[in-house]
N, C-alpha and C positions, 0 to 999 in steps of 0.2 A: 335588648340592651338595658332597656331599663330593668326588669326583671336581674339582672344582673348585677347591676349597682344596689339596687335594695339587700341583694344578697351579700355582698362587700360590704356595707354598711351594717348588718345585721353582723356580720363576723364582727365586726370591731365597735361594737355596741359600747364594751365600756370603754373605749379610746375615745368615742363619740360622744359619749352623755356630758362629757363637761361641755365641748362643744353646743349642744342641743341647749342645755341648761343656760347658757349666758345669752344664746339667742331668746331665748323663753323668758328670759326676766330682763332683757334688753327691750324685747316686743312689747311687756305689759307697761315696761317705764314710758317708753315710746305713746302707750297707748292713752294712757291717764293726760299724761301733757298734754297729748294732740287733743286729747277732749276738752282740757282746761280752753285751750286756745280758743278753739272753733268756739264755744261756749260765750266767751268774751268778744270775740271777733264778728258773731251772728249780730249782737248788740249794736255793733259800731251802727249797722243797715238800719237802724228804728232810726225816724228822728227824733233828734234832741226834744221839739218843738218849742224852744226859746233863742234868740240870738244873745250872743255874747261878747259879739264885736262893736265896740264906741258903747260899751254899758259899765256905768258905775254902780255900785252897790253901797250904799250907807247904811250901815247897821247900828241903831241907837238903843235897841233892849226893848223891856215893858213899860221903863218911863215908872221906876218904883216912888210912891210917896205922892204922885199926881191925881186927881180926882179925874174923871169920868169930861169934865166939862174941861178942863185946863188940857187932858189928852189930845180932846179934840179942836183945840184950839193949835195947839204943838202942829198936829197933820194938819192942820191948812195952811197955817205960816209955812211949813217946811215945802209945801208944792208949793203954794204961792212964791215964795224966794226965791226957791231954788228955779223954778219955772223964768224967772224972769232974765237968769244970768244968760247971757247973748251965747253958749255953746253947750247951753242944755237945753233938747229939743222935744224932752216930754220925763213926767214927774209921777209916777206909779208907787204904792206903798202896798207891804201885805205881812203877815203875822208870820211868825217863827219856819212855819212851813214853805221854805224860799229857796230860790238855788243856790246847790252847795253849801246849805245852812247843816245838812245831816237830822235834818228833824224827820219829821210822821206822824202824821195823826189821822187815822182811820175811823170810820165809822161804817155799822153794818145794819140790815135790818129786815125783816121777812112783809113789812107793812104792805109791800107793794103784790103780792102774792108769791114771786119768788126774790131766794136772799140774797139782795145785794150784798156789795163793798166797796167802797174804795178809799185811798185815803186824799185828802183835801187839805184845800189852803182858803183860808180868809182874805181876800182880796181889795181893791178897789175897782174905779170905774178906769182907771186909767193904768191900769196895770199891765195888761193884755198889749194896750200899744208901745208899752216902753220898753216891753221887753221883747218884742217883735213877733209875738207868738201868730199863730195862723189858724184862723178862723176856717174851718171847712164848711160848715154850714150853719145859718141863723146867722147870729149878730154876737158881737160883743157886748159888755156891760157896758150901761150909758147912766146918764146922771137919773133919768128919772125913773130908773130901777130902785133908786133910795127909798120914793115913796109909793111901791108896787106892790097890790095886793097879797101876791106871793111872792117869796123869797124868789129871786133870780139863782142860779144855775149854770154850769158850764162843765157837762163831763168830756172825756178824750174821747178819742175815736175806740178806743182798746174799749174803755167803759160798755159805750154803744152798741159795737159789737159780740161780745160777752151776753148780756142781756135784751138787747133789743136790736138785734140782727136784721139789716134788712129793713125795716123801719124809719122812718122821721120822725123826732120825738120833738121836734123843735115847736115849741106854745106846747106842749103838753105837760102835766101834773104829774107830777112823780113824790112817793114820800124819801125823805132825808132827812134824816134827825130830828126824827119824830112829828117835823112838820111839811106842810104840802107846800111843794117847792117847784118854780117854776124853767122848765128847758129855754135858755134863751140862745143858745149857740151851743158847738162840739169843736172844740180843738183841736187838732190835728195830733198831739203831744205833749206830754209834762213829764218829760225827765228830770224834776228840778236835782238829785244826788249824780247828773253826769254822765255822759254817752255811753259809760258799762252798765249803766242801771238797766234792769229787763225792764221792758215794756209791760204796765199794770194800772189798772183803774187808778183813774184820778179826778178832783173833781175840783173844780173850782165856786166860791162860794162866795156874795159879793159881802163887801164888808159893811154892818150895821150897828151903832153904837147898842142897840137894845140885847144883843148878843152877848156883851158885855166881852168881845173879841179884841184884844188889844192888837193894835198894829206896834212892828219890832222893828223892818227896815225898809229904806225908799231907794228908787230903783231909777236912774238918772239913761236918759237915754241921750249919747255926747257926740257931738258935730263933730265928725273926722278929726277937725284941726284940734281938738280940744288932746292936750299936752298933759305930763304927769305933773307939769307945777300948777295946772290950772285946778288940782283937788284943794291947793289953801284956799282959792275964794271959794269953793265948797265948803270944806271945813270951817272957815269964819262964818259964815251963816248959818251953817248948820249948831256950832257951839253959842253961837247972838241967841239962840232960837230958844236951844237945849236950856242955857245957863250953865253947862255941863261939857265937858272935856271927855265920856263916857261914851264915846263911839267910833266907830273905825270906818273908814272910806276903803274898797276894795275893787279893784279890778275885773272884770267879768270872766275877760280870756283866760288871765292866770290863775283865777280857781280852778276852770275850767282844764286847764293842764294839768294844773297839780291834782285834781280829782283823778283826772286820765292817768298819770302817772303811778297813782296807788296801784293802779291793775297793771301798767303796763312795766311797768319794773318788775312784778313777779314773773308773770309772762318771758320778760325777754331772760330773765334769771333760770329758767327752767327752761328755753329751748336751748340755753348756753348749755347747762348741764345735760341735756340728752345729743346733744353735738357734740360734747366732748366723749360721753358714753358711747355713740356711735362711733365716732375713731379709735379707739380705743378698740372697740369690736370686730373693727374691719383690720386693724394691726393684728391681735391678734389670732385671726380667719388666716391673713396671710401667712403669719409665722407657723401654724399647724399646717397648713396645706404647702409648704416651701418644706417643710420636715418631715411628711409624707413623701412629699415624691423623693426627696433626697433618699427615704427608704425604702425606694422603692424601683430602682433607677435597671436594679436587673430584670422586673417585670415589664416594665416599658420597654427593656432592650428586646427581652423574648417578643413579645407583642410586633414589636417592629419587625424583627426578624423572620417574621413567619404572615407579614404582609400587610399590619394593621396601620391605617394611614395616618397623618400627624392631627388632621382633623378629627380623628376618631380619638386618637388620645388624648388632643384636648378636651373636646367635648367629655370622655370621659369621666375627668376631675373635675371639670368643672360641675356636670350634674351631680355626682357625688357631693359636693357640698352644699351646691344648691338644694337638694334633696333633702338631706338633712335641716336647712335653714326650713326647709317651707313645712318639715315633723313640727319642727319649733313653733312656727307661725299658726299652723293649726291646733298644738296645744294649745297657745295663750289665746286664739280665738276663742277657746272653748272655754276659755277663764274669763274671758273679756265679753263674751256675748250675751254673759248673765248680766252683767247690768241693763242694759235696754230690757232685756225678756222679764227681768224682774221687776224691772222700774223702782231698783232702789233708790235713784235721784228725780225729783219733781222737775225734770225738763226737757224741752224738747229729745225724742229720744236717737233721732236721725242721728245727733251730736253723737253719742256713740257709734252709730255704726261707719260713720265717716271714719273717725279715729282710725275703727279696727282695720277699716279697706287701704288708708293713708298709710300707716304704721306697715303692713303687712308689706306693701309696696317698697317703703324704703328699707324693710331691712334687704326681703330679696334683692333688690337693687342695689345693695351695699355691698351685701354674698356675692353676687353675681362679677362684679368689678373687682372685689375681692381676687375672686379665682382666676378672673383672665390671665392675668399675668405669668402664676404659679402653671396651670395648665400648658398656657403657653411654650412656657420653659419646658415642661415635661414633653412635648412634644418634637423640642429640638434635642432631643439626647438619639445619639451614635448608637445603633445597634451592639457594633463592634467593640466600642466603648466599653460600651455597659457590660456585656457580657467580660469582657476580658476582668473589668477590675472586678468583679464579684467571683 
């Protein structure tokens, strides 16, 4: 039978190819989204490794026209203050490099025998706790890292991994910008750009005025009950402090959203568009296969009439289309498998071949439902019928 459908399909080759054709650039549109998704969707699984619930963010800048000594006077009044207000339960500061700030700063270097990278934040001693990040092994930064032979440290677990696999690096000497820098803990995570950020070295760096590293924003960690009108006594202390009306009080969560949202708007903008494309395709699978059999209503009659059972006819039609769908499916495979084999995109490459298996799945599945119907129908036609009006 089958041999036999191939043969029918072959006769009607060019009746077929527009058919074939819209299944083929329906599969590769199918294919690309479902990569975009998965791609995005892999990410959600990393953690964040910072919370963003009961977190305030105040962002004050570099503090232009300040000297080196008045800066550092600024960050201690601004913990000390803000530390003392009865629904702020811990006081953290750190330079440009902060969540959902959209900054980067990298650094890289072959010092160590092989070449690091990662990019980094200038921190404090109290950063780590405000923003609830997670210690997986060692310690956090503590105050008397201030006056520590070597610079204190804090890469991700991604970092660790990467380069020293398998290992405890923790009290061990590593170079970092150009100076010998000491592991005092590994994070679990620093996504500070937001749960679609891929997972990448990161490193945390504690902050020391001889660095000449300005600190930009302070990082308020708020008792449950703490309310959106409870940001004016933030903001009044915070401007007592500044002299300065040049700063913004921000929400954790709702950065945190509207970061998610930048991806997840396109996302849902593009399965809309390949769910309308796929209706669209299954309309018109049914309108061609509802207009074949109509054209075809004296063969079914014959067929019948010489013993061929309803099951048989359907089945017929139906693989008949299916058949052609899965010509399609295997073209655009062949279009579609070059990306993984070529590795034109730097990423996981599985994501691709999900796509292709997912993609492949739902158009057949679309064909397939398609045809029942029209088959069906084809199945209940009158021998007698048929034959008399032809």
């Amino acid at each position: 039978m089958i041999k036999h459908i191939l043969k029918l399909n072959w006769n009607k080759k060019g009746a077929n190819s527009l058919v074939i054709l819209e299944i083929f650039l329906a599969f590769l549109v199918l294919f690309a989204v479902l990569s975009f998704v998965f791609y995005n969707t892999d990410r959600l699984n990393n953690p964040l490794g910072f919370e963003v619930e009961n977190r305030k963010y105040v962002r004050f800048g570099e503090l232009e026209g300040r000297d080196s000594t008045e800066r550092a006077e600024i960050y201690r009044q601004l913990k000390l203050q803000l530390g003392e207000l009865d629904l702020v339960e811990k006081v953290g500061l750190s330079h440009d490099v902060s969540p959902f700030a959209g900054s980067n700063w990298c650094h890289g270097n072959d010092d160590n025998g092989v070449h690091i990278q990662a990019c980094y934040s200038v921190v404090d001693h109290d950063f780590i706790e405000a923003n609830g990040m997670n210690v997986i092994e060692g310690r956090g930064f503590i105050e008397d890292d201030f006056n520590a032979p070597y610079p204190p440290i804090m890469p991700n677990k991604h970092f660790m991994d990467e380069f020293f696999p398998g290992q405890s690096m923790v009290d061990s000497l590593i170079i970092f910008q150009g100076e010998q820098s000491r592991i005092v803990g590994v994070v679990e995570a620093f996504k500070y750009n937001g749960e679609f950020e891929e997972s990448d070295n990161r490193m945390l760096l504690m902050y020391h005025p001889k660095n000449m590293n300005r600190l930009t924003n302070a990082y308020l960690k708020m008792d449950p009950s703490a309310d959106v009108a409870y940001e004016e006594k933030i903001s009044d202390i915070v401007e007592g402090i500044l002299k300065s009306s040049n700063f913004v009080i921000q929400d954790a969560e709702a950065l945190s959203r509207r970061a998610n949202l930048e991806t997840w708007i396109p996302m849902i903008a593009l399965l809309s568009i390949c769910g309308f494309l796929c209706v669209n395709v299954a309309l018109g699978l049914f309108g061609v296969l509802s207009y074949a059999i109509s054209k075809r209503r004296a063969e079914v009659g014959l067929r019948r009439a010489i013993g061929a059972s309803q099951g048989s006819i359907s089945s017929q039609f139906t693989m008949e289309i299916v058949s052609l769908a899965a010509f399609a499916v295997l073209l655009g495979t062949f279009f579609a498998i070059q990306v993984p084999l070529l590795k034109v995109l730097d990423v996981n490459q599985s994501i691709f071949y999900r796509g292709i298996i997912y993609s492949a799945l739902i158009i057949l599945a679309i064909v397939t439902i398609c045809a029942l119907y029209p088959s069906w129908q084809a199945s209940r036609i009158q021998p007698a019928i048929a034959l008399h009006e032809d």
